[in-house]
N, C-alpha and C positions, 0 to 999 in steps of 0.2 A: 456413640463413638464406635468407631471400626472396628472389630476385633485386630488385636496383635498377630502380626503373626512370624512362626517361628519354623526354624528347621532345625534339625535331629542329628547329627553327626557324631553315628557310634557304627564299631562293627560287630559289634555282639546283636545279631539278630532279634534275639527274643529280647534283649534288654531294649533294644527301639522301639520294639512292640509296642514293651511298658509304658517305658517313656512317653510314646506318641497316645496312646488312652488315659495316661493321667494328664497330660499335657491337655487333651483336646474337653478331660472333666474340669478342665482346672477354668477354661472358657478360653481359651486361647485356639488359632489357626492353626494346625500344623500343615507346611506346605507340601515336605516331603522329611524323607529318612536321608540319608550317607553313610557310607562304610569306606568310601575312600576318597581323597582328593580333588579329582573327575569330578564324580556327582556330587560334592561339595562346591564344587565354583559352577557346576552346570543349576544346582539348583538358585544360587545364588544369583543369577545374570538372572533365570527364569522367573522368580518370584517375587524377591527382592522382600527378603524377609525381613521382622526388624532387628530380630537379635536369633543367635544362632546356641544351640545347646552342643556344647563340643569335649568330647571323649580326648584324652590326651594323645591314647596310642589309635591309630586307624589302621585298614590295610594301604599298602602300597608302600611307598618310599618316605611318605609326606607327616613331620610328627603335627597333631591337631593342633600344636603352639604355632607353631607356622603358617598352616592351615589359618588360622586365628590372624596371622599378622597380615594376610594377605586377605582377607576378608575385610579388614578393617579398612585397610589402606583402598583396594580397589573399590567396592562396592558401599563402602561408611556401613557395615552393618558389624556390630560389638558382639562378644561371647561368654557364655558361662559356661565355664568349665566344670562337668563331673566327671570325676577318676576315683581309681582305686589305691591312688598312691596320693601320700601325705609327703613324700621325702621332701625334704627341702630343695633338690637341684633340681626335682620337674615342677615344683611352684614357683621358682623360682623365673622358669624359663616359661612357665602360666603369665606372671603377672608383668613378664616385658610386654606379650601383647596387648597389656591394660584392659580386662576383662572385666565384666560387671559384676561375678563374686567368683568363689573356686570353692565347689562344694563335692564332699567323700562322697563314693559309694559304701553302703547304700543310701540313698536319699532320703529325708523323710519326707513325710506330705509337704507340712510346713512349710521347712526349709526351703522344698524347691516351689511352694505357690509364693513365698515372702521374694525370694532372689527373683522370679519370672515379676513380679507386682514391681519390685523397684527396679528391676533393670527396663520394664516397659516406659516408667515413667523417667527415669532417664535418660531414655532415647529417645520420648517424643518432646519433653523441656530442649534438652540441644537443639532439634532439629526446627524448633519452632524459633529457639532464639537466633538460629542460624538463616531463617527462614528473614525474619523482621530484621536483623542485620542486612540483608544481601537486599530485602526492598528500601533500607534507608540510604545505602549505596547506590543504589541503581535510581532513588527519586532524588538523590541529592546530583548523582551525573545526567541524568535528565533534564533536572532543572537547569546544570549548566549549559547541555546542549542546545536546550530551546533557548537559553540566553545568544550561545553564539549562533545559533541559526538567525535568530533575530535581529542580531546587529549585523550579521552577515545580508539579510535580506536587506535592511533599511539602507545599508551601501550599495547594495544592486538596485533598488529602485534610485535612488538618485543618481547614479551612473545612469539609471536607465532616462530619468527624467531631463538630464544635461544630453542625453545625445537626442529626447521627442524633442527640445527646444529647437535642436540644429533644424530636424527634420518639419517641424510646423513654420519654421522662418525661410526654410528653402518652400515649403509648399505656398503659404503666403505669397511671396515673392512672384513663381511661375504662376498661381493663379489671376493676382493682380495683370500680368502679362497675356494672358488667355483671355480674361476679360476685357480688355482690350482689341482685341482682335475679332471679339465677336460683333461687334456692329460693323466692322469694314467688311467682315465675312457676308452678313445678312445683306448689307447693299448688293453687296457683287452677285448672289444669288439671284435676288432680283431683279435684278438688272436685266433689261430686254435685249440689249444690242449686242451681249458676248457670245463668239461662235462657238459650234460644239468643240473644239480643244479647249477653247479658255474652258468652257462650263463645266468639261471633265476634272480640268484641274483645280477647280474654284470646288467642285464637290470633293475631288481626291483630301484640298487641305480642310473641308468642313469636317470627313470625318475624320482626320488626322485631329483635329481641333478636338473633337467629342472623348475622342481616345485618349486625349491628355488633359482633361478635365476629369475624367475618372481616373485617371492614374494621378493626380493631384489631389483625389478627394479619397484616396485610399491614402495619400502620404499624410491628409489631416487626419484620418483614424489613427494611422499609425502614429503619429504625436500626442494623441490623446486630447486635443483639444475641442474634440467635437465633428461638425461636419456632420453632424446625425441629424437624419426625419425620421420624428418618432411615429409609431401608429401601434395600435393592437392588434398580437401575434401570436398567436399558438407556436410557441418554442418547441413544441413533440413534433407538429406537421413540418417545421421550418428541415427539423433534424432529417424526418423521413424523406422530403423531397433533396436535400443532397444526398442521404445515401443512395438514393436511385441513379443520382450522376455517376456513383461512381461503380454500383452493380457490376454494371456491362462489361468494365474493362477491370475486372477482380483477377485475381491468380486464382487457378482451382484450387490452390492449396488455403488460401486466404478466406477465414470467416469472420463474419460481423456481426457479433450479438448486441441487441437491445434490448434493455430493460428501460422503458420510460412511465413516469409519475402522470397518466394521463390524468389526476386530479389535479396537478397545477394549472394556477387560470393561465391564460392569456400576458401577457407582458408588454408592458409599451417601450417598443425597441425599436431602430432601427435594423429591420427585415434584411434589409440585401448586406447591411455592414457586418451582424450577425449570422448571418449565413457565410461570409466570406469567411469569419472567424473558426469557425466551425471546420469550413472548407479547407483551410492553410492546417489547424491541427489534426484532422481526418489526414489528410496526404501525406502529412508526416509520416507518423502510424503504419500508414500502407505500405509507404517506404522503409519504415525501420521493421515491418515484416520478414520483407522481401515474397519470396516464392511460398512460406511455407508459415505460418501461424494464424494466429487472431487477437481481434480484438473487441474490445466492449465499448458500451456507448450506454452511460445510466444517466440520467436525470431523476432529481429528489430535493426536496428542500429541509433547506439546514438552518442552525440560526448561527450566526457569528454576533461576537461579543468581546468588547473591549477595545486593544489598539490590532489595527491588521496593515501587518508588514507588508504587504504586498500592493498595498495602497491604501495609503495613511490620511486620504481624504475619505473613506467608506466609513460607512455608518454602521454601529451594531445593528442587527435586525437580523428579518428573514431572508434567505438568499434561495435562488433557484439553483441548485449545484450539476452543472455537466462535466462528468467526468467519461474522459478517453482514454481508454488505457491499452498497452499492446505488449504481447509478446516478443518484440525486437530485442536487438543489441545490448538497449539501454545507452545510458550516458553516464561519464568519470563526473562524479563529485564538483571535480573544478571548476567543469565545463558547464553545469547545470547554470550557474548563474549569468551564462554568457548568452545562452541560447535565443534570446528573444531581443535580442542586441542586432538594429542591422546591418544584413548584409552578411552576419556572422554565422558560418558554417563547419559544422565539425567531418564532413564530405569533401576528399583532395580531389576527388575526381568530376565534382561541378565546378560548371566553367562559371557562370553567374549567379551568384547566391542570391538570395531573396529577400522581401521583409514578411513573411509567412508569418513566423511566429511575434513578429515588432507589430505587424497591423493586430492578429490579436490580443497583445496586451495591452496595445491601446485604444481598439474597441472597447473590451470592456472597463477598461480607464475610463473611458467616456461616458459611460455606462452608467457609472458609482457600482463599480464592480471590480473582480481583479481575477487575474490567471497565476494559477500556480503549477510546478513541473515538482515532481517527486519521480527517481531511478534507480536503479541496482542495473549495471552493468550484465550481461549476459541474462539479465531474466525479463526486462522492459521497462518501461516507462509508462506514467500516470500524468494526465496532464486534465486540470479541471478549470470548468471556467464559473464564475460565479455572479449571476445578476441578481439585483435588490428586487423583491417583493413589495411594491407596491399598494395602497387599498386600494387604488382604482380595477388593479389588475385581479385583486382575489375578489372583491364582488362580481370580476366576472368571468368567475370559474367554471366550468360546466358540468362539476360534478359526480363526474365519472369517478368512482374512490380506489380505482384498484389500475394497478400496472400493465402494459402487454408486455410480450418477450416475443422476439422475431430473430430469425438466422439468418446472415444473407451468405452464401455462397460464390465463388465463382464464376464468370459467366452467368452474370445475372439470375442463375439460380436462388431461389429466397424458399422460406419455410417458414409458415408464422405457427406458431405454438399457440393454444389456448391461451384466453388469460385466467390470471391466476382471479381466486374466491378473492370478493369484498371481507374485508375481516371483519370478525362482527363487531 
């Protein structure tokens, strides 16, 4: 155990002395001495002793009863009091500030190794029982927090799940419609006899046509229904080749650290839907920047277990966790569960909001996976995407056991850092 420790508040010089060598025979800390007031609460803020040895009368204005009430009160540290006086009106004004004994000069050994032994031990009993009180409080408002986090989530996902319905029965709809149109497209193509206006124009609506087949198979991620070609992907390379999109056009004030898990295998994903995902929460980020911070990019695998609020069809298991996180604005409380809702933006000054962050929650809905947003307003936002681990995927891992860490800078400036030791 620690040693105790004490401080000394007398102004008789050579009696502190004493005090401080039999104090320091007795096995106890002493932090420092006092003779008045001042370096009584200076040494008290500095040290943070656990009980104080306090003289009735000090120099200065301040009587040590005092001294004693405001030690207790501000800093929780208790006193024994040695003096030279018995009278009853300064014990009296001893024992208002509830002192651990009140012992005469002169001291005996005894006396004061007995009064320092139990006033130690009842100062470290309270503060232990003060201690498991204040964690059976904070695990009992814990537990209620995560309860209403909880039901709070399972109402945002099905909010969220009533508005993929809207959004997979609008995509449905137009792609039935698109397909349709593609075999009168391909005839016209072919077609030998059309002049070069029509041909321009027969090409103008082909890629018109192409252009709203991907934009209809981005509104099925975003419902979460699927729409996915799976293949095996190195999720570290997927991440590195968008950051390179976005390098070039960086704020020089803007950094992008990477830590990624290059032991995780491969993943069978959809590559370009995943990448988008990726893409929509990175621009965020960038944006909730602005001119002047940074942000991180970790990948690592985690195991989730149990029910998950975030999508109540997920499996316990292994998951690959990508976590973005940045130094921005952050986001209000309220707002956080609105975010990933389309079309819904917390920016008065875009003209056309998006489904950024709707397509990816419902990539990795698709996925058997799910996205979560954690924020404190003026400090940033943490936004993580989570995909299931696989056996196909971790048999083919390539075993590399250890992380890189890369900085990318401004202006396509980059800096890659060693990587770190294999652990043993």
């Amino acid at each position: 155990m620690n040693k105790a420790k004490v401080m000394i508040c007398e102004d008789d010089a050579l009696l502190a002395l004493e005090l401080e060598y039999r104090v320091t025979e007795l096995g106890y800390e002493v932090i420092g001495t006092a003779s008045d007031s001042e370096r009584a609460f200076e040494l008290a803020n500095r040290g943070r002793p656990d009980l104080a040895l306090m003289d009735v009368h000090l120099n200065g204005g301040m009587l040590g009863t005092e001294i004693a009430k405001l030690l207790r009160k501000e800093y929780d540290i208790a006193s024994i009091f040695i003096s030279g006086s018995a009278e009853a009106g300064t014990v009296h004004d001893a024992v208002e500030s509830k002192p651990l004994a009140y012992l005469v000069k002169p001291v005996q050994d005894h006396e004061l190794s007995l009064s320092l032994r139990c006033g130690v031990e009842q100062v470290r009993e309270r503060r232990n029982l003060e201690q498991e009180l204040a964690a059976e409080i904070t695990d009992s408002e814990n537990a209620r927090n995560v309860l209403l986090e909880f039901r709070s989530t399972l109402t945002s996902e099905a909010r969220m799940r009533g508005l993929q319905e809207i959004i997979g029965g609008i995509a449905d709809h137009f792609n039935n419609a698109l397909f349709a149109l593609s075999l009168p497209l391909d005839i016209l193509r072919e077609h030998g006899g059309l002049k070069p206006f029509e041909l321009r124009q027969v090409e103008q609506m082909a890629t018109r046509h192409e252009s709203e087949k991907v934009f209809m198979r981005r509104l099925l991620w975003a419902s979460g229904t699927g729409g996915l070609e799976l293949a095996s992907c190195s999720v570290q390379e997927l991440i590195r080749e968008v950051l390179s999109k976005f390098s070039p056009t960086l704020p020089t004030g803007v950094a992008i650290l990477t830590e990624l898990n290059e032991a995780s295998p491969s993943q069978f994903v959809d590559r370009n839907a995943l990448g988008l995902a990726i893409t929509n929460v990175l621009a965020n980020a960038i944006e909730a920047v602005g001119e002047l911070g940074e942000i991180s990019i970790r990948s690592r695998e985690v195991y989730a277990g149990g029910l998950i609020p975030y999508n109540s069809k997920a499996k316990a298991g292994r998951y690959l966790e990508i976590a973005i996180t940045d130094s921005g604005r952050g986001i209000s409380p309220e707002t956080i569960p609105r975010v990933a809702e389309p079309f819904f933006t917390t920016h008065t000054d875009r003209v056309a909001p998006g489904l950024g962050l709707t397509q990816a929650y419902g990539i990795l809905q698709s996925h058997g996976g799910w996205l979560s947003i954690a924020s404190i307003e003026e400090m940033g936002t943490a936004v993580r995407l989570y995909l299931p681990i696989n056996i196909q995927s971790r048999s083919d891992s390539s075993g590399n056991p250890h992380a890189s860490r890369t900085t990318h800078a401004g202006e396509g400036v980059s800096q890659v850092l060693r990587p770190s030791k294999p652990s043993p």
